[in-house]
C-alpha positions as CSV (number, residue, x, y, z in Angstrom):
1,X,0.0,0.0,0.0
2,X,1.3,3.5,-1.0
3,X,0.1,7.1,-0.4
4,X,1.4,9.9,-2.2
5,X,0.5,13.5,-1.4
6,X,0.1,16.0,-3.8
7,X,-0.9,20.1,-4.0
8,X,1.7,21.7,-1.4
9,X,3.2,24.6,-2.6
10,X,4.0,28.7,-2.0
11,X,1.4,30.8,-1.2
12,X,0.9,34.2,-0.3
13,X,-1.3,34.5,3.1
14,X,-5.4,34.5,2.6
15,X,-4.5,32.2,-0.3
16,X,-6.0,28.5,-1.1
17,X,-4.3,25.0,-1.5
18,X,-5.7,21.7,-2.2
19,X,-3.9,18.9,-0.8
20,X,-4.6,15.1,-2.8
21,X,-3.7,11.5,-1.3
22,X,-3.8,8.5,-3.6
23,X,-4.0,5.4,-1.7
24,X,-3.0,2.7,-4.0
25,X,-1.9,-1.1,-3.4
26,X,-3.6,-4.1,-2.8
27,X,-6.6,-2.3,-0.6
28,X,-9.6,-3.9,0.8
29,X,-10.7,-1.1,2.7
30,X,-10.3,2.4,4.0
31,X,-11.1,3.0,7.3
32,X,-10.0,6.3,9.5
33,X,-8.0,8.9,7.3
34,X,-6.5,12.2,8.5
35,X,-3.8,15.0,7.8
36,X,-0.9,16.1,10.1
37,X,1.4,18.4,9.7
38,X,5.2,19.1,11.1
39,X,6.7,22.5,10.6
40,X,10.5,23.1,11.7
41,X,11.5,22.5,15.2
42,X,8.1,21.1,16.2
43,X,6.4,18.1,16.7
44,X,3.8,16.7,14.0
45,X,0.3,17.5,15.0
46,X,-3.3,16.3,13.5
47,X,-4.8,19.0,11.6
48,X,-7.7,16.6,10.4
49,X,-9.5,13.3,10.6
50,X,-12.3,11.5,9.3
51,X,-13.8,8.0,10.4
52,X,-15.2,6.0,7.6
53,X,-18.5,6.5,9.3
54,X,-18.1,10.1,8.4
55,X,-17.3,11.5,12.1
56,X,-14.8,14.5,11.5
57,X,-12.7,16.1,14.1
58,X,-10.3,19.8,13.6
59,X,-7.4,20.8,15.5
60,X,-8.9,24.1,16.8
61,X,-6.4,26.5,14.8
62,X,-7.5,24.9,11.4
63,X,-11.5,24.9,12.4
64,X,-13.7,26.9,9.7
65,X,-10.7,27.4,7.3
66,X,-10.0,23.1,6.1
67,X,-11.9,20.9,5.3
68,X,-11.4,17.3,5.4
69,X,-12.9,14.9,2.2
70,X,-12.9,11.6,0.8
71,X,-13.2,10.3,-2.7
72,X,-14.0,6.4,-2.1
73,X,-14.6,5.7,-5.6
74,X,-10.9,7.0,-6.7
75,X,-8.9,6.3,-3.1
76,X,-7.8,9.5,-2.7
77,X,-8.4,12.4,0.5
78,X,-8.4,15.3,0.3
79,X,-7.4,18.7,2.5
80,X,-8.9,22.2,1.2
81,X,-7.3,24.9,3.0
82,X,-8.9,28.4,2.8
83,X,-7.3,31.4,4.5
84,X,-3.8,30.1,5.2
85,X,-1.8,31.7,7.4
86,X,1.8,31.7,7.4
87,X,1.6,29.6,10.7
88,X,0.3,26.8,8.6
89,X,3.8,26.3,6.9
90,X,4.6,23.3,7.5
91,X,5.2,19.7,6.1
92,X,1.9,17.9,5.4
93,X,1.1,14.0,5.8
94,X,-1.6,11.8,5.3
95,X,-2.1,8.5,7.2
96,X,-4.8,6.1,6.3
97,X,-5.7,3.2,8.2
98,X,-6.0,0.4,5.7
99,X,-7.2,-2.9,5.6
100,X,-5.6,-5.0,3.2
101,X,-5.1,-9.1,2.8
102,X,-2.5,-8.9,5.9
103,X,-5.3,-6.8,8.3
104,X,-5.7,-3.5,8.8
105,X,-2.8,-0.9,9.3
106,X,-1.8,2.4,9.2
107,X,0.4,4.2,6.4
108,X,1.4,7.5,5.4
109,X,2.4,9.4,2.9
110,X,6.0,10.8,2.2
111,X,4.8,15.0,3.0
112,X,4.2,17.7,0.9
113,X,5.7,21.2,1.7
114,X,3.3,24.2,2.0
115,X,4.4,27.4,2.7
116,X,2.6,30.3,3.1
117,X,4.5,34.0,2.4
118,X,4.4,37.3,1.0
């Protein structure tokens, strides 16, 4: 099973980003996804999850500016991010927890680098 991220980039503070996760590999399911992030000299933090029962969950300095989706059909997440500020540049992840012949396990993605400046 592999994710690979997708979307990070520079942009200027108020801007927009999408963030994409393909999930690919020998998949039987997709349970719990969510995003984290890590910027310099910090520790990597949740920024969003999702249950596969459609429960969703913000860390409070994200709340009203991501959103968190899902594309079952294609295996891919996604992270739309409105408003950034430049303390939301950082190193992005996505982790899956995905049941495949073996059981079910968690994975993640190798980061995508968003930064957010004038």
């Amino acid at each position: 099973v592999q994710l690979v991220e997708s979307g990070g980039g520079l942009v200027q503070p108020g801007g927009s980003l999408r963030l994409s996760c393909a999930v690919s590999g020998s998949i039987l399911r997709i349970n719990a996804i969510g995003w984290y992030r890590q910027a310099p000299g910090k520790e990597r933090e949740l920024v969003a999850h999702t249950t596969s029962g459609g429960s969703t969950n913000y860390a409070d300095s994200v709340k009203g500016r991501f959103t968190i989706s899902r594309d079952n059909a294609k295996n891919t997440m996604y992270l739309r991010m409105n408003g950034l500020k430049p303390e939301d540049t950082a190193v992005y992840y996505c982790n899956a927890n995905v049941v495949d012949y073996r059981g079910a396990y968690d994975y993640w993605g190798q980061g995508t680098q968003v930064t957010v400046s004038s």
